[in-house]
RODO-2510 file (C-alpha; in nm, 4 decimals, decimal comma):
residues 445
     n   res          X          Y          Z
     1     x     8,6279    10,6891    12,4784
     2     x     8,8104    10,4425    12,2854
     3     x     8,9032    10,0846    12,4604
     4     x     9,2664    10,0311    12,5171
     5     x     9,5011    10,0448    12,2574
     6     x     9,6373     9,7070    12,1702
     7     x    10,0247     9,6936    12,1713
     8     x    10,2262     9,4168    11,9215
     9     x    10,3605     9,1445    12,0709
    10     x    10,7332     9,1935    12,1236
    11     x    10,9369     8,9722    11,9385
    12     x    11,1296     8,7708    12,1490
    13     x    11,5025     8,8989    12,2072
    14     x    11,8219     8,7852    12,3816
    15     x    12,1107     8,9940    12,4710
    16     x    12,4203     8,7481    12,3748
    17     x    12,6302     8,9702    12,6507
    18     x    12,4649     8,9627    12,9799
    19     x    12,2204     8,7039    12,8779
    20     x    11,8763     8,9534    12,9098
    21     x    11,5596     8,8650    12,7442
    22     x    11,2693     9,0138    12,5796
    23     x    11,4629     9,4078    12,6370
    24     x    11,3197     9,6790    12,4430
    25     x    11,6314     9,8370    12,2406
    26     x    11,7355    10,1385    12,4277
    27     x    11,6641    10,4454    12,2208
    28     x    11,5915    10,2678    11,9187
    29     x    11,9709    10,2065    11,8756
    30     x    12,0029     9,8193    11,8180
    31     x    12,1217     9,8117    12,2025
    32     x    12,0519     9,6195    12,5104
    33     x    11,8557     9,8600    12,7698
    34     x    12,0354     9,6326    13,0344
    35     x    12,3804     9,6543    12,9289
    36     x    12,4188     9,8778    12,5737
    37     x    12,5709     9,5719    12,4060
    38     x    12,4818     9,5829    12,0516
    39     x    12,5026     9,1688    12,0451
    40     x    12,1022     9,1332    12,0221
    41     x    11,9804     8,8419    11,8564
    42     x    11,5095     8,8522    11,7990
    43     x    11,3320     8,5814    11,6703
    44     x    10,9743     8,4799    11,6363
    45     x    11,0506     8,1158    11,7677
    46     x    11,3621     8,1710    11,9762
    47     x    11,2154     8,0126    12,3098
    48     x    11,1452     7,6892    12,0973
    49     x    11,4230     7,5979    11,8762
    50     x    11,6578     7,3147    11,9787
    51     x    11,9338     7,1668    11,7469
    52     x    12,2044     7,3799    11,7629
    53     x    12,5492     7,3505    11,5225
    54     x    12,8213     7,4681    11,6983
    55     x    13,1267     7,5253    11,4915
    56     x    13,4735     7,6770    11,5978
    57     x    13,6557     8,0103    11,3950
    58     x    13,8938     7,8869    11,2288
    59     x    14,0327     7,6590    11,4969
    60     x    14,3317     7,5624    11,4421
    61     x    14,4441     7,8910    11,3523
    62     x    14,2544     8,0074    11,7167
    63     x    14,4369     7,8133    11,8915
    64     x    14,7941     7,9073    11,7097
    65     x    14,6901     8,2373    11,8564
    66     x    14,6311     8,1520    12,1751
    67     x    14,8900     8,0459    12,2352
    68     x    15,1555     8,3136    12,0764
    69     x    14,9733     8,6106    12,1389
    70     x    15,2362     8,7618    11,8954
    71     x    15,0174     8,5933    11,5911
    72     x    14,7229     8,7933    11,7186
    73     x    14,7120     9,0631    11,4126
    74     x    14,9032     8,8460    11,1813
    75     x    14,7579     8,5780    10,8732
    76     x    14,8593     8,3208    11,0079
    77     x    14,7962     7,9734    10,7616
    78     x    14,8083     7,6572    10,8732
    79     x    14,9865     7,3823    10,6972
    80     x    15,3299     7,3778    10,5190
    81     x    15,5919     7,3809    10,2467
    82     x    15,5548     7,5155     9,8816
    83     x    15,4321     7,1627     9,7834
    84     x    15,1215     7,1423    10,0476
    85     x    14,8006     7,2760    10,1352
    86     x    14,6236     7,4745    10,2962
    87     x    14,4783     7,3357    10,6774
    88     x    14,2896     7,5959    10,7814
    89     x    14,3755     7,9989    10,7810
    90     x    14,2569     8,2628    11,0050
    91     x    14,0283     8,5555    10,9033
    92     x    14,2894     8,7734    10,8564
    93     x    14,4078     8,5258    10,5557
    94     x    14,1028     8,4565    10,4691
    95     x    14,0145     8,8289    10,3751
    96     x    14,3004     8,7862    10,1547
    97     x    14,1930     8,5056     9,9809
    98     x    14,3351     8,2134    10,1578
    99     x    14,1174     7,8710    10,1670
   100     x    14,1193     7,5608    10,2823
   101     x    14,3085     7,3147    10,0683
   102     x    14,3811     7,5531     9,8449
   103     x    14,7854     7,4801     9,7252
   104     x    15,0070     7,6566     9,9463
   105     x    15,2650     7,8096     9,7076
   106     x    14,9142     7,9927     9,5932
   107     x    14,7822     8,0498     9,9220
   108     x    15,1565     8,2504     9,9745
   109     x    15,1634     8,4223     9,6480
   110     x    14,7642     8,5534     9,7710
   111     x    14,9324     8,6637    10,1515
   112     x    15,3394     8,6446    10,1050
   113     x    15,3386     8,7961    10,4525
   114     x    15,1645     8,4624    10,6402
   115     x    15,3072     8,3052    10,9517
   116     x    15,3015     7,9507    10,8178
   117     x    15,2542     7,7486    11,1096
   118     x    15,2624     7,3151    11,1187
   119     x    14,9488     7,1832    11,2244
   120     x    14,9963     7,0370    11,5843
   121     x    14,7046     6,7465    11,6207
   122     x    14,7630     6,6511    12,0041
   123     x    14,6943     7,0362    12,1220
   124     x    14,4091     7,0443    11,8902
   125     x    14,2984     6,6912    12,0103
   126     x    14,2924     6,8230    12,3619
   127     x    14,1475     7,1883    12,3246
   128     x    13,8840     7,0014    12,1639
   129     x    13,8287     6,7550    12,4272
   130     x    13,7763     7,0681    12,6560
   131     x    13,4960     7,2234    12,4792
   132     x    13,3117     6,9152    12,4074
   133     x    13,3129     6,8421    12,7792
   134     x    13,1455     7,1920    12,8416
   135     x    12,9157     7,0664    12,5630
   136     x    12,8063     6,7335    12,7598
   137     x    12,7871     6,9641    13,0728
   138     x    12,4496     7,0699    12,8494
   139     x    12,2807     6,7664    12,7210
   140     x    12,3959     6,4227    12,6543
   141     x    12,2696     6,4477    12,2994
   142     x    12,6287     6,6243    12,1490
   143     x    12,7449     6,4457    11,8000
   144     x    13,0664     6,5473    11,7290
   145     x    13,1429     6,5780    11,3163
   146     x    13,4753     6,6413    11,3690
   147     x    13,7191     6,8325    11,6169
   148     x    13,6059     7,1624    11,5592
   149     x    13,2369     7,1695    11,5270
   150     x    12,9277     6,8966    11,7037
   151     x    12,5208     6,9033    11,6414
   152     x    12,3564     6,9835    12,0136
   153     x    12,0210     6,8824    12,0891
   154     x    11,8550     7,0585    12,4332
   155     x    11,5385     6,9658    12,3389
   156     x    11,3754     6,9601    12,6919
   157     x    11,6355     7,1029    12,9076
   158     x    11,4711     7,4264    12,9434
   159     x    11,3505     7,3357    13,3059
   160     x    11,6862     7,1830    13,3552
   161     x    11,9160     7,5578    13,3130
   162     x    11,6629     7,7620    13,4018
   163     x    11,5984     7,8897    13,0317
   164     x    11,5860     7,8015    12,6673
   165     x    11,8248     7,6615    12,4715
   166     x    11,8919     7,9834    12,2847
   167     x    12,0071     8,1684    12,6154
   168     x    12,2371     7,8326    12,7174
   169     x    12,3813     7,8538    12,4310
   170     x    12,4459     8,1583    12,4607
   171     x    12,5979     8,1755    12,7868
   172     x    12,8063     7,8260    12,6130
   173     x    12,9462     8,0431    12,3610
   174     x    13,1103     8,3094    12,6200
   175     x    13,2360     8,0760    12,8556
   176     x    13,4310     7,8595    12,5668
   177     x    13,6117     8,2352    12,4667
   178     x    13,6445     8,2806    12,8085
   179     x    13,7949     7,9726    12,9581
   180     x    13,9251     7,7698    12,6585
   181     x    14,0447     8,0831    12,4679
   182     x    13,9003     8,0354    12,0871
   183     x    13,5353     8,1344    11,9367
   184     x    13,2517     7,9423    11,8424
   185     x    12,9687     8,0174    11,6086
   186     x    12,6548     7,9321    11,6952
   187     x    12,3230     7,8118    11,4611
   188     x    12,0304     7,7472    11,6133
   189     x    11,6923     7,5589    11,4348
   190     x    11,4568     7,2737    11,4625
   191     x    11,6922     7,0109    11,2966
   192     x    12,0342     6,9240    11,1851
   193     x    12,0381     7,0313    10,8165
   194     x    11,9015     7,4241    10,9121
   195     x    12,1003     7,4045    11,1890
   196     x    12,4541     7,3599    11,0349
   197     x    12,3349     7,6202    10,7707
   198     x    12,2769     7,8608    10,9980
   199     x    12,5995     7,8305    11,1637
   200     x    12,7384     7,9814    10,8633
   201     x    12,5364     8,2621    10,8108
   202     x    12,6899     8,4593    11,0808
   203     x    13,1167     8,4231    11,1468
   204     x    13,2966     8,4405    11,3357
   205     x    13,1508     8,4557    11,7074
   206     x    12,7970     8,4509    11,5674
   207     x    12,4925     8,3504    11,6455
   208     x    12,2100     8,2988    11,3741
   209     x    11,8444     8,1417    11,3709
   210     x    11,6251     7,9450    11,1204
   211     x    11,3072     7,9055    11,2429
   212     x    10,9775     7,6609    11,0895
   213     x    10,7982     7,9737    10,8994
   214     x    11,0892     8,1550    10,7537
   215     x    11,2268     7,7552    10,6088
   216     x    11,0898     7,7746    10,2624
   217     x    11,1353     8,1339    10,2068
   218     x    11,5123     8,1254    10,3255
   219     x    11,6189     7,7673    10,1085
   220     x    11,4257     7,9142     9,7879
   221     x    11,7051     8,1492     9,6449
   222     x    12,0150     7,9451     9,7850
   223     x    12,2581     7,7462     9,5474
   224     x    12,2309     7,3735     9,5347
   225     x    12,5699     7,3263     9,6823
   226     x    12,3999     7,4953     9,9832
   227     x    12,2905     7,1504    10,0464
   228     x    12,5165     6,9389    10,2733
   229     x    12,7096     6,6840    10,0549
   230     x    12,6581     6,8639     9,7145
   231     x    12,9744     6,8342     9,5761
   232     x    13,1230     6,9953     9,2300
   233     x    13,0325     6,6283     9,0725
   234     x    12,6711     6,6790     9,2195
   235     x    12,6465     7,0224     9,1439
   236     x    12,7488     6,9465     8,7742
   237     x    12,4781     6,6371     8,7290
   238     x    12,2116     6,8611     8,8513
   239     x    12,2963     7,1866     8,6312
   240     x    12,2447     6,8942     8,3584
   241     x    11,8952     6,8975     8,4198
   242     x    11,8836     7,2695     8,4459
   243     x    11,8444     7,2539     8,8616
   244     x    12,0759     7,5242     8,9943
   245     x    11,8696     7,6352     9,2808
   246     x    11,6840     7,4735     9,6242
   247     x    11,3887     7,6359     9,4421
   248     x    11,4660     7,4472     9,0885
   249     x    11,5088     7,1151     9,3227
   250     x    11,1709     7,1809     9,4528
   251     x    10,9951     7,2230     9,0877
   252     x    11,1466     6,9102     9,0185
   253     x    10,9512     6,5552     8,9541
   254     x    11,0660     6,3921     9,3245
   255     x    11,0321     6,0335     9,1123
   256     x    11,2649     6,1555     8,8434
   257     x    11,5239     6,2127     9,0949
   258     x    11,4997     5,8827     9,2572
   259     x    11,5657     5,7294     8,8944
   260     x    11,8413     5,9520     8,8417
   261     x    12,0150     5,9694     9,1731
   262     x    11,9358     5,6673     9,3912
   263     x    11,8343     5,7519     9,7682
   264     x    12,0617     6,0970     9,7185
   265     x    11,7663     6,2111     9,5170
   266     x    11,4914     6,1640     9,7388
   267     x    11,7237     6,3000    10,0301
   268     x    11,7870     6,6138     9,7713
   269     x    11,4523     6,6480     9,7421
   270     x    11,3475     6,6428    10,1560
   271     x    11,6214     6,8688    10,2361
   272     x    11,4455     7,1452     9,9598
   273     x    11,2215     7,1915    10,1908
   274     x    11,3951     7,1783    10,4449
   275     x    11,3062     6,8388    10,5671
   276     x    11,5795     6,6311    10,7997
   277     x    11,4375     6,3438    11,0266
   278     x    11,7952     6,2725    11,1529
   279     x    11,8047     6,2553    11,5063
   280     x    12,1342     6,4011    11,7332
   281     x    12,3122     6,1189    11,7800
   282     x    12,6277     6,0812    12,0411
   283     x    12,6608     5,7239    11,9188
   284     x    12,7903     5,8666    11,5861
   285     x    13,1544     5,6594    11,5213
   286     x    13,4321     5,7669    11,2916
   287     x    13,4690     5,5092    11,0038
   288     x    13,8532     5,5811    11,0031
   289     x    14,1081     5,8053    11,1316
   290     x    14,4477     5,8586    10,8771
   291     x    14,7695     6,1177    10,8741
   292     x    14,9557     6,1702    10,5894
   293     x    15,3076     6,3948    10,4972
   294     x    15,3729     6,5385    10,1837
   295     x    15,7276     6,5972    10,1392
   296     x    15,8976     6,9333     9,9605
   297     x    16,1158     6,6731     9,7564
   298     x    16,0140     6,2802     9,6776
   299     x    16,1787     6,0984     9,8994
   300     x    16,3302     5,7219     9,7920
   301     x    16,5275     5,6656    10,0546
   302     x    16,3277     5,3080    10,2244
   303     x    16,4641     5,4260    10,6187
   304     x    16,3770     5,7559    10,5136
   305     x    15,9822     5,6782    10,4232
   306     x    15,9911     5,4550    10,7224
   307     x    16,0414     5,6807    10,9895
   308     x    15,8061     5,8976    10,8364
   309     x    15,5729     5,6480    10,8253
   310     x    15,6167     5,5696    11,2551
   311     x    15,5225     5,9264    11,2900
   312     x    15,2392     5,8589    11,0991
   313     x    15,1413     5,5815    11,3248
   314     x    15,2056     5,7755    11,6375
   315     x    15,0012     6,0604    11,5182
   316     x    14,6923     5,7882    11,4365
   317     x    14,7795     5,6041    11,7489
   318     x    14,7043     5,9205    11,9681
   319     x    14,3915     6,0268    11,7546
   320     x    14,2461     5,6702    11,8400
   321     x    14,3476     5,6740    12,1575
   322     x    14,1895     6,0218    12,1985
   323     x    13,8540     5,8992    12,0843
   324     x    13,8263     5,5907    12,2790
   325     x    13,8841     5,3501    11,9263
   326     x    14,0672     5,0803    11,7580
   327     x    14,1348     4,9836    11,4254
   328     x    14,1004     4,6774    11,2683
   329     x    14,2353     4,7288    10,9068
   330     x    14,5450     4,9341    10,8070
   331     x    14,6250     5,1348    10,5066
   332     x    14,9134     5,2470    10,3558
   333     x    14,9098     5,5543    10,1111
   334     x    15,1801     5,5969     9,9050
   335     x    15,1884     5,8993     9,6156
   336     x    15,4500     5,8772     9,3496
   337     x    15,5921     6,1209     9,1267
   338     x    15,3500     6,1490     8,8502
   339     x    15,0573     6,1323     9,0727
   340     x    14,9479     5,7898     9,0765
   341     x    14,7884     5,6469     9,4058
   342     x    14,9223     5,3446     9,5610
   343     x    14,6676     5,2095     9,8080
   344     x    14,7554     4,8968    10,0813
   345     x    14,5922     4,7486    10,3460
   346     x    14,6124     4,4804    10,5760
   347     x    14,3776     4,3011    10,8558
   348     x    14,4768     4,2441    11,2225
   349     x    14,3521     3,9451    11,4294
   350     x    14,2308     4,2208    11,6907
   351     x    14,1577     4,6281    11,6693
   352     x    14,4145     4,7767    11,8127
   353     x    14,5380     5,1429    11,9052
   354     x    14,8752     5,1051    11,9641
   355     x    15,1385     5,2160    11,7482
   356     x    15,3848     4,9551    11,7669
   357     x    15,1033     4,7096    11,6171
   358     x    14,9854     4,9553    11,3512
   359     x    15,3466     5,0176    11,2322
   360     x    15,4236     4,6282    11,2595
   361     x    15,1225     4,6044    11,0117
   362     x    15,2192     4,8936    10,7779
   363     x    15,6135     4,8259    10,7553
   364     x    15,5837     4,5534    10,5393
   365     x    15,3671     4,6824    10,3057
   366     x    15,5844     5,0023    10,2691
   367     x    15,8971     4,7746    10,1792
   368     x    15,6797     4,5723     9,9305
   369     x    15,6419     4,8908     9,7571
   370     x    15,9465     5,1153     9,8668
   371     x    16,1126     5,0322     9,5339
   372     x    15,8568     5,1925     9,3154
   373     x    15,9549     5,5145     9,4213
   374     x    16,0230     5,8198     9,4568
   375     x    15,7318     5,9077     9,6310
   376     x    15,5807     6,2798     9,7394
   377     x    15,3345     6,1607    10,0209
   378     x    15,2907     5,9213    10,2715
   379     x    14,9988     5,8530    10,4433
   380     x    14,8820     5,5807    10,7026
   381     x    14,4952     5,5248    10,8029
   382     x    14,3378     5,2919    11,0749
   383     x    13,9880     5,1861    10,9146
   384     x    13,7118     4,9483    11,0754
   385     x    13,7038     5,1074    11,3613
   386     x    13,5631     5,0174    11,7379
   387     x    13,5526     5,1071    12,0735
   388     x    13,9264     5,0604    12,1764
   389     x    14,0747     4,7871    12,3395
   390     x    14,1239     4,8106    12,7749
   391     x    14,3462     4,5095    12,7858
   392     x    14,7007     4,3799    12,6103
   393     x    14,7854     4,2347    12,3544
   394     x    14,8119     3,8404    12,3379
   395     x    15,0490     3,7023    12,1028
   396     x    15,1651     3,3452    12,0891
   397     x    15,4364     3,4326    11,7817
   398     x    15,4933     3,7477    11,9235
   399     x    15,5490     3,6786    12,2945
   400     x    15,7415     4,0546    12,3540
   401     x    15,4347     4,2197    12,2218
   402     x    15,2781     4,2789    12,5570
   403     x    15,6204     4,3810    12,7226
   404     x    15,5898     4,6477    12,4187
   405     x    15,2134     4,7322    12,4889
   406     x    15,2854     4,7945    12,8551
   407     x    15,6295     5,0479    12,7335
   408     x    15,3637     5,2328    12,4852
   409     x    15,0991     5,2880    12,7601
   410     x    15,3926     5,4202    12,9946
   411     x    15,5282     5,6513    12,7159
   412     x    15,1539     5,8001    12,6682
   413     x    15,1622     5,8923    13,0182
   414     x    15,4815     6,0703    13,0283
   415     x    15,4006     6,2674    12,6724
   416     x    15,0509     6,3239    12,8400
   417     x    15,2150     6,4970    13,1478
   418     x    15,5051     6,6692    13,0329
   419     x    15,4094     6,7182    12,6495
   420     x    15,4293     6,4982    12,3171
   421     x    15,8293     6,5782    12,2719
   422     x    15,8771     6,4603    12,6396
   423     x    15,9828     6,1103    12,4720
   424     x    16,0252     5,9305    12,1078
   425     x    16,1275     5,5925    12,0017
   426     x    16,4684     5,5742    11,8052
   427     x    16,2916     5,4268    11,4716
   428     x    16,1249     5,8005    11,4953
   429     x    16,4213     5,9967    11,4395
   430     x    16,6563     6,0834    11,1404
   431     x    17,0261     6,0928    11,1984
   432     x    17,2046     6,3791    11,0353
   433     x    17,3080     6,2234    10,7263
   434     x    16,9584     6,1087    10,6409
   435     x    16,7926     6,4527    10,7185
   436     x    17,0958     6,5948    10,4155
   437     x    16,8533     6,3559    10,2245
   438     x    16,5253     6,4076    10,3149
   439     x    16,3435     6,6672    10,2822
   440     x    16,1466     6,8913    10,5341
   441     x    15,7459     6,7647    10,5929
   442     x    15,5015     6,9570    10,3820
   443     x    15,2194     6,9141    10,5528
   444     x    15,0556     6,6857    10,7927
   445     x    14,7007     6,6465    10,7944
***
């Protein structure tokens, strides 16, 4: 008699429904044996990867959604006007050939049938604050990149939830469709720069791997611009010298690089193969936070840009305040009728995050310039940015400046509790005869 028969080792396996490991598929369908969901995700090494990119579907549009269930089948783009851009657009847009920042009256002529819906920042602000908390419920390692998508690390937390990271993230990924009402995609490798690429392999609601042996393999075939921050002017330099590929980056001379492109060349050259020594890092800070309006017709009218420009301070105010931040330099953006880019900025004595300060810093250099117009945009940043400020305001040429501090902080709380419409500031609002003369907003971004 022969000795036993030796059986392969089962590739490890995860059933992204009821959370079941290592099940055989039931009758060789592609199907759980525990549940019959066809959601299986196998992987050589999917007890030991750890950084994780979680990125939201199309988020804003998600949440448009959510909340008017009457969008659910519909494109729905998000943005504005004939003169804007494209936010974001659902999958149902996208199929049509709707992109990000892609011009809106072509993004309409692609899907005439859209629901064009305004972006609203506060509800996006807060869904997002929701899902990163259920992220920190994980591991304190979470660095958000923006408010849609964050780099996880649960490197050593296995003992922690009772199993690996690929099943808690798993488990994440239901209960943020469940209880927050939008859909994440989920990559899953052993550090940031596979990770994020992963993440894109498989939307929406999916769930994809990279592991250390299938690295070089995978990168060989894929596109320069595969790499993040590979830009068209990037992409274009390195065609140059006849690189089009991860695999022609690879077969190039790593010195001739350096020469050619600084410290992005050796970086270029790391991330090849797949290289990316960048730890998770929660400490990660926003170098500046801006708004901006187009408008469907230039706008000249100096009361007119002004009160666009308040809004524009609000919506910054709230986005600071959001993160925790203050500004210490403020710009003004100002776009005028053939295109040309007027830039402004000024420095405060202290970072701030109030609104009232920001637009005290931005008024004036709005009416040093309002005469140069028409303009088509407006846009208002807060730049130099720290953790925000606990305390008041001190002024000695500006004694009323804490009196208005303590009104802002009181109007936060009433928008916060009863909605961001709940209350507005006269220098916010048109009267009718001005609105006859300004146009609607394009888009805010």
């Amino acid at each position: 008699m022969g000795g036993p028969a030796i059986l392969p080792a089962m590739t490890p396996s995860l059933c992204r429904d009821c959370l079941a490991r290592d099940q055989a598929a039931a009758g060789g369908l592609g199907r759980c044996a525990a549940c019959g969901s066809p959601r299986i995700v196998s992987h050589p090494e999917l007890c030991s990867l750890a950084i994780a990119h979680v990125d939201c579907d199309a988020f804003y549009a998600a949440v448009e959604k959510r909340d008017d269930p009457r969008l659910a089948d519909r494109p729905v783009i998000i943005g504005g006007g004939r003169r804007g851009v494209v936010a974001t657009a659902c999958y149902v847009a996208r199929i049509r050939g709707v992109k990000s920042a892609m011009p809106m009256f072509k993004a309409l002529a692609r899907c005439p049938d859209a629901v064009v819906v305004k972006p609203r920042m506060e509800v996006y602000a807060a869904v997002s604050r929701r899902i990163r908390a259920l992220f920190e419920a994980l591991t304190p390692l979470v660095e958000p990149l923006s408010l849609d998508e964050a780099f996880l690390d649960l490197s050593g937390t296995e003992r922690l939830h009772g199993a690996p990271p690929a099943a808690v993230l798993a488990r994440l990924q239901a209960r943020i469709e469940r209880e927050v009402g939008v859909t994440v995609s989920v990559g899953l490798s052993w550090n940031k720069f596979l990770a994020k690429l992963a993440s894109e392999r498989d939307k929406p609601r999916g769930f994809a791997m990279i592991g250390r042996a299938e690295t070089e393999d995978f990168l060989a075939a894929l596109p320069v611009s595969a790499i993040w921050g590979v830009g068209a002017t990037m992409r274009t330099a390195l065609a140059a010298e006849g690189i089009d590929t991860i695999a022609d980056l690879r077969r190039a001379d790593p010195a001739r690089l350096v020469a050619r492109h600084g410290a992005a060349g050796a970086r270029l050259h790391a991330l090849a193969w797949g290289r990316d020594a960048r730890a998770v890092s929660p400490d990660r800070t926003a170098k500046n936070l801006s708004a901006e309006t187009t408008f469907e017709e230039d706008v000249d009218d100096p009361q007119a840009l002004a009160a666009h420009l308040w809004r524009l301070t609000v919506k910054v105010s709230d986005r600071l305040k959001a993160k925790g931040l203050a500004g210490r330099v403020v710009t003004l953006k100002l776009k005028r009728r053939d295109f040309r880019l007027l830039t402004r900025r000024a420095s405060l004595a202290a970072p701030t995050d109030l609104s009232d300060i920001l637009f005290r810093a931005a008024a004036p250099l709005l009416d040093r310039e309002a005469a140069h117009g028409p303009f088509r945009l407006i846009g208002l940043g807060a730049g130099d940015l720290g953790p925000g400020v606990a305390g008041l305001p001190g002024d000695l040429f500006d004694p009323a400046a804490a009196t208005r501090a303590t009104a802002e902080r009181a109007a936060d709380s009433i928008r916060a509790r009863f909605g961001a419409d709940a209350i507005a500031k006269g220098r916010g609002l048109l009267t009718a005869d001005r609105k006859s003369r300004v146009s609607r907003l394009k888009t805010e971004r």
